[in-house]
Structures are given as structure tokens and as C-alpha cells.
C-alpha distance (Angstrom), angle and dihedral (degrees) to the residues before:
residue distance angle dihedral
X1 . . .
X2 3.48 . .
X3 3.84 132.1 .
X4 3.82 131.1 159.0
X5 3.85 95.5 -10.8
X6 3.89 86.2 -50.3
X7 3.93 106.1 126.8
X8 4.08 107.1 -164.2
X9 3.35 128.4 -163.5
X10 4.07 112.5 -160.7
X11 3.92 115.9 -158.5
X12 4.17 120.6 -179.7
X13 3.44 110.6 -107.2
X14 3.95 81.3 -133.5
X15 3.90 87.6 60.9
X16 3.80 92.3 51.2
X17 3.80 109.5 36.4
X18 3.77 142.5 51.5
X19 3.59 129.5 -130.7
X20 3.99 93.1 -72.2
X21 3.74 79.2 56.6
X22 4.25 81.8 -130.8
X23 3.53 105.0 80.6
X24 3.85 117.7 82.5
X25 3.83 105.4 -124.0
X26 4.12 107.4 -132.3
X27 3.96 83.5 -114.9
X28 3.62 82.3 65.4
X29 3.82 93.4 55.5
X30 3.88 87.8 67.2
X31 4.15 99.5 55.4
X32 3.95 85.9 43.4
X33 3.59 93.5 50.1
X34 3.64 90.1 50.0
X35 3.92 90.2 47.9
X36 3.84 97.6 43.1
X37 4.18 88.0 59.0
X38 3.45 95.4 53.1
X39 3.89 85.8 49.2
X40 3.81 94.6 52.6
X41 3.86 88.8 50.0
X42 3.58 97.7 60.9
X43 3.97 100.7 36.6
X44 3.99 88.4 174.4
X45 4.25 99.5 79.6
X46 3.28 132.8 55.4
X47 3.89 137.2 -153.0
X48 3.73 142.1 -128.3
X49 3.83 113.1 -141.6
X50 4.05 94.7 -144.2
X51 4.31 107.3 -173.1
X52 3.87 109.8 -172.9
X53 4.10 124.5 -175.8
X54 3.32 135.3 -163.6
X55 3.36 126.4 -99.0
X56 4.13 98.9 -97.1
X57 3.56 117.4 112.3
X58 4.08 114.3 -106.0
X59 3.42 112.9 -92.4
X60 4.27 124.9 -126.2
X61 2.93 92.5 -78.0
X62 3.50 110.2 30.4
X63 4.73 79.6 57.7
X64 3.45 92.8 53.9
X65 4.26 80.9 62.8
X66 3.43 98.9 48.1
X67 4.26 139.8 -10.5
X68 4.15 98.2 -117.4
X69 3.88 141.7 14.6
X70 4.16 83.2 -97.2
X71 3.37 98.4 57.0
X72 3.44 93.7 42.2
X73 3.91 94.8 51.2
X74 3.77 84.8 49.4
X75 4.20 82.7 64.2
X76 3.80 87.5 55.9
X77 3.56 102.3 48.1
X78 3.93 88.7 46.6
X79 4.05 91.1 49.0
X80 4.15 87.5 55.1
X81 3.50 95.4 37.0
X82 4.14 80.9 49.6
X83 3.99 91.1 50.4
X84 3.95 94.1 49.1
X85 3.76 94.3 44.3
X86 3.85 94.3 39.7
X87 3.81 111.9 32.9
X88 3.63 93.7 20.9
X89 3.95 105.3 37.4
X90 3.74 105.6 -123.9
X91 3.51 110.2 153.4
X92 4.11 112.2 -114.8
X93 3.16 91.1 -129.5
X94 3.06 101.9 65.3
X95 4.29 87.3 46.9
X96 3.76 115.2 86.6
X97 4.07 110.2 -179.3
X98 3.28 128.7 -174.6
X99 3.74 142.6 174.6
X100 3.78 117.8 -133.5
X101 3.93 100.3 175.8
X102 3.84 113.2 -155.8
X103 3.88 90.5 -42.2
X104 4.40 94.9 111.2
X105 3.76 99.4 34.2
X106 3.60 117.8 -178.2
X107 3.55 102.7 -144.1
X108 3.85 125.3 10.0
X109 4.10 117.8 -140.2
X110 3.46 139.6 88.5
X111 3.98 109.7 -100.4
X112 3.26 122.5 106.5
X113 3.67 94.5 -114.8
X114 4.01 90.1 58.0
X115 3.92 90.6 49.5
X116 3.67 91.8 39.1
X117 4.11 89.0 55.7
X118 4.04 87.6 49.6
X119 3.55 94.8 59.3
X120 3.54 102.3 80.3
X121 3.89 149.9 134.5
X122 4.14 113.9 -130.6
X123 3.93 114.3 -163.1
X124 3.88 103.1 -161.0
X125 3.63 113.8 -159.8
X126 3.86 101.6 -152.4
X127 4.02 117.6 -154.7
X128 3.93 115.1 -111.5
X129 3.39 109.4 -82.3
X130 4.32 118.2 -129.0
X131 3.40 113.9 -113.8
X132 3.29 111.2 -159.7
């Protein structure tokens, strides 16, 4: 996806995430890998870390994590932003994540394949910005 000079990658939060929907599956390790070269190539951008839910309230254990769907998504983000900055050696700062709950869905509906395409992790690749 690309939009204003922003190149995004979208991974399934299935792909990236165990059952606690925290813990980055080794699967996971692969796309990140992948993603955190192409980062180190091009030093100059950085990258929001964007992690989107569905719609479902969190589950027992899910609440004992965090209050809401935001602040949970906000864990996610961190915990890839995390992986590429310490397994992969992307600097922080150049790592912004954030947690946007179910406020952007993708699709709206109530099958498990719409909610299941909502729950999602979007790298934005942001253009350098001018200094100057």
C-alpha cells in the first residue's frame, strides 16, 4: 500500500502474534527480519508501528493486560517495535508505535473473516523529512 509517499506494509495479526495476541510467534521473526533490513538500508525514514483490532471486546485474559482494545493494540505495536529495535537493530528512534484499537477498521461486518482482516499490524514507511 502506498499513499502520499507513505509505503505500508500490512501483516495479520494472526501471522504475528500468539494466542495472548503479545508474544511474537517465531513465524513472525522471519517477516520482521525481512522488514528490519530494508530499514537499515535506507537509514533516512522512519516508521510508525500502527496495531488495529477488531471490534470484540478483550477477553480475561487479554483485560488483565490492558483496560480497552487501544491500549491493548498499543502493547502490540510496542512488542514489534521491541523485536525490530532489539533482535533486529533498528534504532528506536527511528520506531514510532502506536495503538489504534478498532477506530480504522478495514472492513466492517460480523464474520470472522471481516474481524479477522481488522486485526492487523501496519508498518508505515514515512518519507525523509527536510531539515532545514
Amino acid at each position: 500500500m502506498q499513499d502520499a509517499g507513505v509505503v505500508a506494509a500490512i501483516i495479520p495479526s494472526d501471522l504475528l502474534f500468539g494466542r495472548d495476541g503479545l508474544s511474537l510467534r517465531d513465524e513472525a521473526m522471519m517477516v520482521l527480519d525481512l522488514l528490519a533490513t530494508a530499514l537499515l538500508l535506507h537509514p533516512e525514514v522512519v516508521v510508525q508501528v500502527v496495531a488495529h483490532s477488531d471490534d470484540q471486546p478483550l477477553d480475561s485474559q487479554r483485560a488483565g493486560l490492558a483496560p480497552d482494545l487501544q491500549a491493548f493494540s498499543t502493547l502490540q505495536a510496542r512488542a514489534v517495535s521491541a523485536a525490530l529495535s532489539d533482535r533486529f537493530g533498528v534504532p528506536p528512534a527511528r520506531l514510532s508505535p502506536l495503538g489504534r484499537g478498532a477506530l480504522s477498521p478495514r472492513e466492517v461486518g460480523d464474520t470472522s473473516a471481516e474481524k479477522a482482516r481488522n486485526r492487523r499490524v501496519v508498518i508505515e514507511i514515512l518519507p525523509p523529512r527536510p531539515w532545514g
